[in-house]
N, CA and C atoms as an extended XYZ file, in Angstrom:
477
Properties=species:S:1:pos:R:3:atomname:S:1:resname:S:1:resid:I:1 pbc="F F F"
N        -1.488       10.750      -27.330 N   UNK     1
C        -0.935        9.677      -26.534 CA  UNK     1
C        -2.076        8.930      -25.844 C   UNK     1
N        -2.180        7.388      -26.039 N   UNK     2
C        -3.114        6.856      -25.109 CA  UNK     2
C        -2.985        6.581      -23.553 C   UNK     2
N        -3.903        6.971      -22.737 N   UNK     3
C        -4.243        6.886      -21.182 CA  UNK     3
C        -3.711        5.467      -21.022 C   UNK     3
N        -2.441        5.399      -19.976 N   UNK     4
C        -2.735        3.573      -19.601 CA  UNK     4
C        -3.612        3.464      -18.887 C   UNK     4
N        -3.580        1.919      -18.323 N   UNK     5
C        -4.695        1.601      -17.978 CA  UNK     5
C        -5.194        2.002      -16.245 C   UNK     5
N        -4.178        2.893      -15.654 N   UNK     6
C        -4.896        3.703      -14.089 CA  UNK     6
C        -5.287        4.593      -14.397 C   UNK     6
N        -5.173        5.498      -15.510 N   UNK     7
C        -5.572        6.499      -15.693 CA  UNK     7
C        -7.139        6.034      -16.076 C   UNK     7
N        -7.252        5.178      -16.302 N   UNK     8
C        -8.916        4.654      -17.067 CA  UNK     8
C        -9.949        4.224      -16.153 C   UNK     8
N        -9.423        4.078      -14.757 N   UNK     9
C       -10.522        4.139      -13.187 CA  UNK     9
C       -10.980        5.083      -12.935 C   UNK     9
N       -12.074        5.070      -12.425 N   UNK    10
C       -13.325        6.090      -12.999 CA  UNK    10
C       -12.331        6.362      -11.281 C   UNK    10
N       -12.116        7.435      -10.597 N   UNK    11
C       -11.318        7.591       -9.643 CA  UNK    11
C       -12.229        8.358       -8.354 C   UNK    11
N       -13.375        8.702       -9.071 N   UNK    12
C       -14.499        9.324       -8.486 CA  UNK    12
C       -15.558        8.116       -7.741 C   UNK    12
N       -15.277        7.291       -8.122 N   UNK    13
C       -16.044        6.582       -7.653 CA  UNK    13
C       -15.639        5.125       -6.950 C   UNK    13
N       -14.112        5.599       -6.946 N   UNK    14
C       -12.809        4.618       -6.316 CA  UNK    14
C       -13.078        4.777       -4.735 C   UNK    14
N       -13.656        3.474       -4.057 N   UNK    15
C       -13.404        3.639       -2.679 CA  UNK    15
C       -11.991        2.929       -2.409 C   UNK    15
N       -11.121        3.234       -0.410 N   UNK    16
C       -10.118        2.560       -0.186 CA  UNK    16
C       -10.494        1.023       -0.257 C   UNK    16
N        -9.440        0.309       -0.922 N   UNK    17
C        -9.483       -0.808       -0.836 CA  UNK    17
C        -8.290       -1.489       -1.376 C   UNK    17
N        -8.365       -2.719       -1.771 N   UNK    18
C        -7.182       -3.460       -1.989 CA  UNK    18
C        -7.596       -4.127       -3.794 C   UNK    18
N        -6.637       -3.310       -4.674 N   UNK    19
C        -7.451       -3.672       -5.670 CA  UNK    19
C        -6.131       -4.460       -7.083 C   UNK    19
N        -6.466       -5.008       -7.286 N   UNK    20
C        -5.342       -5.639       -8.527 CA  UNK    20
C        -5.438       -4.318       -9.513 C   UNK    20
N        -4.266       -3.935       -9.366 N   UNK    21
C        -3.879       -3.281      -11.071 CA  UNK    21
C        -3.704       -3.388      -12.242 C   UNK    21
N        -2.910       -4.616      -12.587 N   UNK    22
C        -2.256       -5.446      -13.019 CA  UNK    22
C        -1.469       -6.538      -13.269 C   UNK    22
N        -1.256       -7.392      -14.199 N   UNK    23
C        -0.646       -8.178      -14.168 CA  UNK    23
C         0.462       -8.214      -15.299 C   UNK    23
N         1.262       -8.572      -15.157 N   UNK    24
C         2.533       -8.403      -16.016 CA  UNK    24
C         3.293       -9.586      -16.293 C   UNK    24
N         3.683      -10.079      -17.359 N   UNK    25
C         4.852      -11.198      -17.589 CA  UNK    25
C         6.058      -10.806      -17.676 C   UNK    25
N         6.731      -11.211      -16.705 N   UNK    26
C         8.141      -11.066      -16.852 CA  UNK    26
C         9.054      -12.150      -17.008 C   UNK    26
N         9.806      -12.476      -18.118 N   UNK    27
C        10.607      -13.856      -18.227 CA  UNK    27
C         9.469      -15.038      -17.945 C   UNK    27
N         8.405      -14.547      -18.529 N   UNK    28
C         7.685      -15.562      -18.171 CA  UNK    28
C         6.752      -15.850      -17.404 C   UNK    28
N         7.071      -15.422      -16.136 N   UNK    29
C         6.407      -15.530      -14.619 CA  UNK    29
C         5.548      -14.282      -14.655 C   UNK    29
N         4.517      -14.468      -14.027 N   UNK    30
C         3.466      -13.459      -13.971 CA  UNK    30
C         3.877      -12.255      -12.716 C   UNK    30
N         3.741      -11.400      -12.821 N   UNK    31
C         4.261      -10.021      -11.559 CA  UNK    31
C         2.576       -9.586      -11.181 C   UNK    31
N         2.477       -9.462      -10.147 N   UNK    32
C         0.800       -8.341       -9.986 CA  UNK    32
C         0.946       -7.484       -9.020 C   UNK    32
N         0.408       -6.405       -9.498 N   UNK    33
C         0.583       -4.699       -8.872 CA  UNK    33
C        -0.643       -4.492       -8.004 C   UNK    33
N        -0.580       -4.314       -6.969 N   UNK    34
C        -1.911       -3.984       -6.109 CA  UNK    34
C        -1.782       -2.187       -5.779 C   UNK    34
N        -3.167       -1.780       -5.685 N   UNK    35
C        -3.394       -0.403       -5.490 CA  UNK    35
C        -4.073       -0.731       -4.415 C   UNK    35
N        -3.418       -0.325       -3.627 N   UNK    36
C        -3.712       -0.243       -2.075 CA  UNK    36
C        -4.430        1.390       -1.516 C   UNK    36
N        -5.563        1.145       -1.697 N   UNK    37
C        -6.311        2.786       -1.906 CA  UNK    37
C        -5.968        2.915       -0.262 C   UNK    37
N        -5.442        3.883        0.354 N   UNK    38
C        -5.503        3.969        1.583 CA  UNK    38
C        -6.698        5.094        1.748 C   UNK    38
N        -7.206        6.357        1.017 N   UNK    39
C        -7.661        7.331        1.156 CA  UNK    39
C        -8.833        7.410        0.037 C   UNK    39
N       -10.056        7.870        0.149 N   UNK    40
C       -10.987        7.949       -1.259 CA  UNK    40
C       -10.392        9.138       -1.739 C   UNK    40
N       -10.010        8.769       -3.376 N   UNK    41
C        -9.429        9.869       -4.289 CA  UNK    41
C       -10.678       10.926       -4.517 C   UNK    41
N       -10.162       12.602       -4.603 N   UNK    42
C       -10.709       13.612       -4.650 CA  UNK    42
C       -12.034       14.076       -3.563 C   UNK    42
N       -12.034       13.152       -2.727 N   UNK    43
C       -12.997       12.776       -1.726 CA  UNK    43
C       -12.998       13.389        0.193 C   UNK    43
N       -12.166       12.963        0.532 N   UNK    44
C       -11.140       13.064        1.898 CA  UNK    44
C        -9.711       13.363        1.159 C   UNK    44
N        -9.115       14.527        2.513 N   UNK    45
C        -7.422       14.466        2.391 CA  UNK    45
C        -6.567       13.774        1.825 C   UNK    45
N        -5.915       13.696        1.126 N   UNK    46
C        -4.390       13.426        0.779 CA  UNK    46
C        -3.715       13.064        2.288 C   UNK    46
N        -2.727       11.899        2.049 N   UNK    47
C        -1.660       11.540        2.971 CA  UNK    47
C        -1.030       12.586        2.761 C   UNK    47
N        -0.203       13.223        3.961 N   UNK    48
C         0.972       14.524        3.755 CA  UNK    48
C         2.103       12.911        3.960 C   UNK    48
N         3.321       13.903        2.956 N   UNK    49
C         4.033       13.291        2.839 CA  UNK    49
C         5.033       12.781        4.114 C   UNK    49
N         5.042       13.168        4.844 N   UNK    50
C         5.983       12.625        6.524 CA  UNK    50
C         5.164       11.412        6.857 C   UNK    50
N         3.787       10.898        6.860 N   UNK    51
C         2.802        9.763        6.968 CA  UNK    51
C         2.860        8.783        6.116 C   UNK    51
N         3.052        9.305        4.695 N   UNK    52
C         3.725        8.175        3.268 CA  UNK    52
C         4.715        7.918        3.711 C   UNK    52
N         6.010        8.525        3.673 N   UNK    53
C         7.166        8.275        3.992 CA  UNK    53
C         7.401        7.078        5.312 C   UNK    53
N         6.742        7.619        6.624 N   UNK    54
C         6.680        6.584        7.175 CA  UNK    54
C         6.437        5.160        7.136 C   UNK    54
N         5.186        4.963        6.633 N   UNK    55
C         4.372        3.838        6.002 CA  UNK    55
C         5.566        3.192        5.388 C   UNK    55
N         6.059        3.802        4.306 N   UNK    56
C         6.607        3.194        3.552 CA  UNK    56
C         7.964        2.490        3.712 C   UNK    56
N         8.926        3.165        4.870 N   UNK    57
C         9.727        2.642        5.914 CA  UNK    57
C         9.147        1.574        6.681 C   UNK    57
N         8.046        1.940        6.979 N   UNK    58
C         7.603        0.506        7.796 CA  UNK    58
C         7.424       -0.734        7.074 C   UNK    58
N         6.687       -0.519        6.213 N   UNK    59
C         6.032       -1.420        5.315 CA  UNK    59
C         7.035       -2.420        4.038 C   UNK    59
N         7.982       -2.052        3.985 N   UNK    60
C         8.661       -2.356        3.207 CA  UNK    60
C         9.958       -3.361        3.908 C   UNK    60
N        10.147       -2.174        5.157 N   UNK    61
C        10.674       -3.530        6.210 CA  UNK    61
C        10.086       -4.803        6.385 C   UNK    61
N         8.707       -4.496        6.857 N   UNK    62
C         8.399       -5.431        7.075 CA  UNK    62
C         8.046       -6.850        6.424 C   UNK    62
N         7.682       -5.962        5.251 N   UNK    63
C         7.394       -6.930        3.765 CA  UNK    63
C         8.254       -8.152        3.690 C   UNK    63
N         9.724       -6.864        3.273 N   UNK    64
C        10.783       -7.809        3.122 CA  UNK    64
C        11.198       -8.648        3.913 C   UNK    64
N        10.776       -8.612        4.815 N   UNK    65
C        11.712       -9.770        6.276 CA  UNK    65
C        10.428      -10.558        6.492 C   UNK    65
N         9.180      -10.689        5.936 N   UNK    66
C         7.962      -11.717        5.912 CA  UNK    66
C         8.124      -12.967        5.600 C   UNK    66
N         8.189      -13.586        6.138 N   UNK    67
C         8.370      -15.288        6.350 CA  UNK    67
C         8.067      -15.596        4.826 C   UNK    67
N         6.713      -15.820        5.041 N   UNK    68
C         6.113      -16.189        3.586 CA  UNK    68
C         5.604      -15.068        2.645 C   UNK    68
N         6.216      -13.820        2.740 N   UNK    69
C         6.135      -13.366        1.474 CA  UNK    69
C         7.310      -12.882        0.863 C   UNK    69
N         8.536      -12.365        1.823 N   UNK    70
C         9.668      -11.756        1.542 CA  UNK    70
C        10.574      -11.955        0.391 C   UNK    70
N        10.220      -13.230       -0.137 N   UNK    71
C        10.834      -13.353       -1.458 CA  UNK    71
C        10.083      -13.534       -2.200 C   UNK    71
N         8.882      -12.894       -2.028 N   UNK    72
C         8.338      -12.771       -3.249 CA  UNK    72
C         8.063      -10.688       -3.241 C   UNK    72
N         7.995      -10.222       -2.518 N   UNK    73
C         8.101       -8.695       -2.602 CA  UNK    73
C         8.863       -7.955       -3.202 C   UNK    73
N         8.545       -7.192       -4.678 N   UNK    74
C         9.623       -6.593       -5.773 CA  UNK    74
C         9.600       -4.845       -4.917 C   UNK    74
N         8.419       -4.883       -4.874 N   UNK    75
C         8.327       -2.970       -4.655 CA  UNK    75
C         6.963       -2.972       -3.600 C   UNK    75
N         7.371       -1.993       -2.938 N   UNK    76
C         6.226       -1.116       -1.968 CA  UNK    76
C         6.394       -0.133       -1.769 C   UNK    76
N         5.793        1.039       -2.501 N   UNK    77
C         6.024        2.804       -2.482 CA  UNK    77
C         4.356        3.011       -2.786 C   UNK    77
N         4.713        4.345       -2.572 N   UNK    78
C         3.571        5.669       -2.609 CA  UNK    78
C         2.979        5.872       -3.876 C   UNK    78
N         2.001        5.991       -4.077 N   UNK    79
C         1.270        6.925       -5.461 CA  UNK    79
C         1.746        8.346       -5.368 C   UNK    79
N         1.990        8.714       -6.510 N   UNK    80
C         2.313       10.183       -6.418 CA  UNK    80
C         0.535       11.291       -5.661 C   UNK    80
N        -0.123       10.600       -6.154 N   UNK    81
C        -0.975       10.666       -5.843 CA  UNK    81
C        -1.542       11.325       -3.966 C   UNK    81
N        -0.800       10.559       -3.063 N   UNK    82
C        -0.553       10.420       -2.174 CA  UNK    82
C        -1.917       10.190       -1.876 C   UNK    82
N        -3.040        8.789       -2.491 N   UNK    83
C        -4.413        8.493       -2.032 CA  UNK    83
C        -3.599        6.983       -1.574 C   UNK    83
N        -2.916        5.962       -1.553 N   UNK    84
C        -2.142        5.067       -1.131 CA  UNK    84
C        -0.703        4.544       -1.875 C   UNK    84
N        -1.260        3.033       -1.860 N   UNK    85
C         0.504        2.575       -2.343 CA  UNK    85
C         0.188        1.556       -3.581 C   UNK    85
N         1.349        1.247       -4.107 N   UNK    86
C         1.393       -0.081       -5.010 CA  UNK    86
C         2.448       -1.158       -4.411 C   UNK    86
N         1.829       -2.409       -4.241 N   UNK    87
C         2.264       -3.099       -4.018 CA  UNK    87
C         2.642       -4.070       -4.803 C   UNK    87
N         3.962       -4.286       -5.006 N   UNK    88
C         4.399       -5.421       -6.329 CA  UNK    88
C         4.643       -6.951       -5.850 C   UNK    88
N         4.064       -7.860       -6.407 N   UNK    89
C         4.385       -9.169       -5.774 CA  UNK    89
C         4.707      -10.134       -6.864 C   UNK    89
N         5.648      -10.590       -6.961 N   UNK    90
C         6.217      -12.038       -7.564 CA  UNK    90
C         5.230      -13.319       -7.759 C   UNK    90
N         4.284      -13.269       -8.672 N   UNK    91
C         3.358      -14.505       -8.730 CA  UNK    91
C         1.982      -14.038       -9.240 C   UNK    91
N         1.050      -14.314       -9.233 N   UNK    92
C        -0.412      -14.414       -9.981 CA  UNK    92
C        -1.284      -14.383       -8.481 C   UNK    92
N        -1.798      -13.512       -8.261 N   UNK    93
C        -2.255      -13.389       -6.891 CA  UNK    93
C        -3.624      -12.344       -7.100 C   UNK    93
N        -4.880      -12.588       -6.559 N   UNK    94
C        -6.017      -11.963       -6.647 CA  UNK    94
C        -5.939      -10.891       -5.219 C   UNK    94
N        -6.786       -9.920       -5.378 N   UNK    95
C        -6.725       -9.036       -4.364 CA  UNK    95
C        -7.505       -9.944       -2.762 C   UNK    95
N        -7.756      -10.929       -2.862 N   UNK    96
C        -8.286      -11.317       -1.691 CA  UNK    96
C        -7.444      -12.365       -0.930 C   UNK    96
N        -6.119      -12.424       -2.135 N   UNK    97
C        -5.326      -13.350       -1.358 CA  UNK    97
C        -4.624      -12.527       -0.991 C   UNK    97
N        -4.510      -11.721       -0.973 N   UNK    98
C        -3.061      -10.199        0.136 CA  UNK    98
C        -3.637       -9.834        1.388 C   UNK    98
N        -5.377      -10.398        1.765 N   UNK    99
C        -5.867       -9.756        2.829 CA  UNK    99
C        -5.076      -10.345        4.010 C   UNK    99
N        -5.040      -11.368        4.044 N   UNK   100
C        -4.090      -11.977        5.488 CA  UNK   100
C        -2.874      -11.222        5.608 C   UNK   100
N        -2.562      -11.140        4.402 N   UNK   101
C        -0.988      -10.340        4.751 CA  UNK   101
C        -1.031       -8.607        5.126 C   UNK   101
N        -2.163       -8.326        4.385 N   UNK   102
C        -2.070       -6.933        4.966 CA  UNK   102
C        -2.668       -6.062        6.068 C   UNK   102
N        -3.593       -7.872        6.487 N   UNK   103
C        -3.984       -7.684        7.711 CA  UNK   103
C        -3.317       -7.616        8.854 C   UNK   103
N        -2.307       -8.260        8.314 N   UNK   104
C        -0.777       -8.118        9.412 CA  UNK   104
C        -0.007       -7.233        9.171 C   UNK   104
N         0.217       -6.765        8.112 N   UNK   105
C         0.836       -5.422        7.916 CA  UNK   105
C         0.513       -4.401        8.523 C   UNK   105
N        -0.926       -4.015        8.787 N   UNK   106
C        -1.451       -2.346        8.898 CA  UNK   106
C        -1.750       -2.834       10.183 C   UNK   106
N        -2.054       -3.823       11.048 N   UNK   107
C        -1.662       -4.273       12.273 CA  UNK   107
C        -0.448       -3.937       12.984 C   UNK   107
N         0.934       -4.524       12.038 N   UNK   108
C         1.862       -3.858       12.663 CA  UNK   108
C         2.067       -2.300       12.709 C   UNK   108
N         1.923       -2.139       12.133 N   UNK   109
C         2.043       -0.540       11.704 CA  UNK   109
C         1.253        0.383       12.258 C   UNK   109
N         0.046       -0.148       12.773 N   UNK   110
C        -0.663        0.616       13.799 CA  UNK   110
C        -0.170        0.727       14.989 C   UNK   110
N         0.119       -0.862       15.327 N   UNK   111
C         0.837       -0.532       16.814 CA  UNK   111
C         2.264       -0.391       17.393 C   UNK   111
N         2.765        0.058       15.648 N   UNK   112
C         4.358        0.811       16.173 CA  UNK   112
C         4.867        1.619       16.896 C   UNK   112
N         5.386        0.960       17.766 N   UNK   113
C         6.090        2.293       18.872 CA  UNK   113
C         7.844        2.144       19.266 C   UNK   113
N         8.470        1.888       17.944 N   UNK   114
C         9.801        2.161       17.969 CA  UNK   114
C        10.794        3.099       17.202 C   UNK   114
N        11.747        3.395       17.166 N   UNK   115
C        12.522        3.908       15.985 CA  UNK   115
C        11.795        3.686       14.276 C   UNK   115
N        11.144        4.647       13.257 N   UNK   116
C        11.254        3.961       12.460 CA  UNK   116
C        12.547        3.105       11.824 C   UNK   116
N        12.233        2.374       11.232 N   UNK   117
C        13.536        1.442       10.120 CA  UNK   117
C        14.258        2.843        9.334 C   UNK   117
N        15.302        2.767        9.360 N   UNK   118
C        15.984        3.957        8.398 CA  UNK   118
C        15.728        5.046        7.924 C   UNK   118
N        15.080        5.848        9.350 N   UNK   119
C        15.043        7.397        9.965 CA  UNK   119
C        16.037        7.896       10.447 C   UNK   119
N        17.366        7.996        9.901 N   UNK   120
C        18.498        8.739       10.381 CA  UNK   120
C        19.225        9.041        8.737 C   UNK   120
N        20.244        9.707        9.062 N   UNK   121
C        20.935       10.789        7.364 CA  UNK   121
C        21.877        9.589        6.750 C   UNK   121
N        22.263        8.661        7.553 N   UNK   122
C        23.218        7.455        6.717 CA  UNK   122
C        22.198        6.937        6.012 C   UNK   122
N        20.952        6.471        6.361 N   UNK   123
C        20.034        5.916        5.871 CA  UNK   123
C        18.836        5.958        4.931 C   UNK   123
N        18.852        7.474        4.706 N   UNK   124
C        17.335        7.957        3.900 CA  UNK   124
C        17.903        9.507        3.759 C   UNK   124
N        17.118        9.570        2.873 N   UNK   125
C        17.565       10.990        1.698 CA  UNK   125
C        16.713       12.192        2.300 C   UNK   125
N        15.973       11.898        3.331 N   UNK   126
C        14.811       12.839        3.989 CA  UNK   126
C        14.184       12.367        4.790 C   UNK   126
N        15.478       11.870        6.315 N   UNK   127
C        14.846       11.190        7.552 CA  UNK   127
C        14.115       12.507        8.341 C   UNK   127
N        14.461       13.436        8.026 N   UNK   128
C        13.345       14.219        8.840 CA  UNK   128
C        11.793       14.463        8.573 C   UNK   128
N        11.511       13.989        7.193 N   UNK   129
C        10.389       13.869        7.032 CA  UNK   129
C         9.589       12.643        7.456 C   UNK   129
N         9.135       12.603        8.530 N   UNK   130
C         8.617       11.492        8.922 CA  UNK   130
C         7.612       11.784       10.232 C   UNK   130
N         6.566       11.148       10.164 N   UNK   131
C         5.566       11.205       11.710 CA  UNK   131
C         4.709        9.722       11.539 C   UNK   131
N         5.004        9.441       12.888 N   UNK   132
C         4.653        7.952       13.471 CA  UNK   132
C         3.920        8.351       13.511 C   UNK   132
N         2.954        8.974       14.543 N   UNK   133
C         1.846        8.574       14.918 CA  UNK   133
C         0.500        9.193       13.805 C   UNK   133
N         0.734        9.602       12.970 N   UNK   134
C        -0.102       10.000       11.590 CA  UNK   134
C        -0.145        8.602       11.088 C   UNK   134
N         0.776        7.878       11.197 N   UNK   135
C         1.106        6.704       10.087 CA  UNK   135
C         0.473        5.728       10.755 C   UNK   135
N         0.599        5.951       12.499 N   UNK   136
C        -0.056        4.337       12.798 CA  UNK   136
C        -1.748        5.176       12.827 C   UNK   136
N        -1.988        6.380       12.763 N   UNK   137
C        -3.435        6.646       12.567 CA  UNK   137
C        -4.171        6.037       11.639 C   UNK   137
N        -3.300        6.349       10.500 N   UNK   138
C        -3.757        6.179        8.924 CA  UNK   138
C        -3.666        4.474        9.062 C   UNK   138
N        -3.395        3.957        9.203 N   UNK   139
C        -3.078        2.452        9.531 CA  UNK   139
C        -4.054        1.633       10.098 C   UNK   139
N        -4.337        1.872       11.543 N   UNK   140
C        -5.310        1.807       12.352 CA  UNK   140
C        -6.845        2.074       11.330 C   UNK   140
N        -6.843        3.069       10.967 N   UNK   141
C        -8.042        3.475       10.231 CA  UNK   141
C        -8.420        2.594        8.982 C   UNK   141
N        -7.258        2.186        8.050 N   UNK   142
C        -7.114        1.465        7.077 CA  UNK   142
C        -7.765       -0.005        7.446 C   UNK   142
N        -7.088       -0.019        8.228 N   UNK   143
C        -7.149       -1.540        8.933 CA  UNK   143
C        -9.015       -1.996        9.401 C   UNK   143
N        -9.246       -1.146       10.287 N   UNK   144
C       -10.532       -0.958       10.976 CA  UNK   144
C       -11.461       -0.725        9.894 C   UNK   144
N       -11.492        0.169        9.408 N   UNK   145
C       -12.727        0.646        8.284 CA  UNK   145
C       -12.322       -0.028        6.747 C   UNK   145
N       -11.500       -0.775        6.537 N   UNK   146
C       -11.327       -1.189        4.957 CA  UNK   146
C       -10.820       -2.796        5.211 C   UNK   146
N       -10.087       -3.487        5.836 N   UNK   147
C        -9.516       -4.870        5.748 CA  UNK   147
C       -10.674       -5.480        6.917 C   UNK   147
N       -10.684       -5.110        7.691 N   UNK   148
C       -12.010       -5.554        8.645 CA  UNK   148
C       -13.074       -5.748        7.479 C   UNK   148
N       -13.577       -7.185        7.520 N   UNK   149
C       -15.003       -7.463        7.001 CA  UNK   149
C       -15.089       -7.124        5.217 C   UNK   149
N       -13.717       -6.837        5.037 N   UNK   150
C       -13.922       -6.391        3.346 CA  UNK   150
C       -14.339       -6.834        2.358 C   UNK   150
N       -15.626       -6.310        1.180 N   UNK   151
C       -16.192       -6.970        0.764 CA  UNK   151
C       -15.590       -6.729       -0.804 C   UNK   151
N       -16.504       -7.330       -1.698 N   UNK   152
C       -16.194       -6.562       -3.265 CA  UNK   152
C       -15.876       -5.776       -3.727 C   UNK   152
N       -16.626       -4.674       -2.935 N   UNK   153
C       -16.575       -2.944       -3.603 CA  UNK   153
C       -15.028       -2.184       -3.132 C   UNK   153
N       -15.010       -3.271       -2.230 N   UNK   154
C       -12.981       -3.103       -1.905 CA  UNK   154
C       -11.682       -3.867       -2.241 C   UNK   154
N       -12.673       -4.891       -3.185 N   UNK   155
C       -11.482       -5.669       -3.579 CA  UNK   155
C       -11.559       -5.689       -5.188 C   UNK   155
N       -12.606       -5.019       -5.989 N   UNK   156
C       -12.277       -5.296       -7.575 CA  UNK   156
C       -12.911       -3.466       -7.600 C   UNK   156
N       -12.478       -3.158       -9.175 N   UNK   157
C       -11.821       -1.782       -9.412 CA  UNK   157
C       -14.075       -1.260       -9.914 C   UNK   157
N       -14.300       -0.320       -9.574 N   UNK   158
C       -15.470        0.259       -9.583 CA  UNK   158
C       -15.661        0.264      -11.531 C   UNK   158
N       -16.886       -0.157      -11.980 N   UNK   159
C       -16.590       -0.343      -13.354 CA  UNK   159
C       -17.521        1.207      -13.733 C   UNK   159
């Protein structure tokens, strides 16, 4: 069976960053997948899953209710991986045009201090798995050490 094409990033030498995955035609219109490295793979810790989970409650709220991006946002989840996320967006978009937006994203998300979005049993299949303040850590950190000042080696895939 052939490797697609994530399996083919040298992953060792993958720093966090904001990186295009792909691009896809659908009906036509172009789709692009961002790998949102939150963590260096095999490098530093793994996200535990109550910190993904969060994120991903946050982030997906927020996505979707984004002025100017909300209709264009298909998907925002976890790598199994648990080194970050994929982000799916509606359009032809380079990794340096998501920095404004996710500069506001991991902004909000750092300085969350409410209910998460759909942390209760009507709402999510495993609201007890969840911790804020891991999530606005990981966030904060993301934000500070990777979208602050980000250069190349964080925005295109290590060859």
């Amino acid at each position: 069976m052939e490797k697609i094409a994530s399996f083919l990033i040298d992953h060792t030498k993958l720093l966090p960053g904001v990186y295009v995955s792909r691009k896809d035609s659908v009906a036509g219109n172009t789709v692009t997948t961002f790998d949102i490295r939150v963590t260096r793979p095999n490098y530093e810790p793994v996200m535990n899953t109550a910190e993904v989970h969060t994120i991903e409650h946050l982030a997906a709220t927020f996505l979707r209710n984004h002025s100017d991006y909300g209709d264009k946002i298909i998907y925002f989840g976890p790598m199994g991986c648990r080194t970050g996320f994929y982000l799916i967006l509606a359009g032809d978009y380079e990794s340096e045009d998501i920095i404004p937006l996710l500069t506001e994203l991991f902004k909000f998300m750092s300085e969350y201090d409410d209910e998460v979005p759909g942390a209760c049993a009507r709402d999510c299949g495993n609201y007890l798995d969840m911790n804020l303040p891991m999530a606005r850590y990981l966030s904060d950190k993301f934000l500070k050490n990777v979208l602050t000042d980000i250069d190349e080696t964080r925005l295109v895939y290590p060859s």
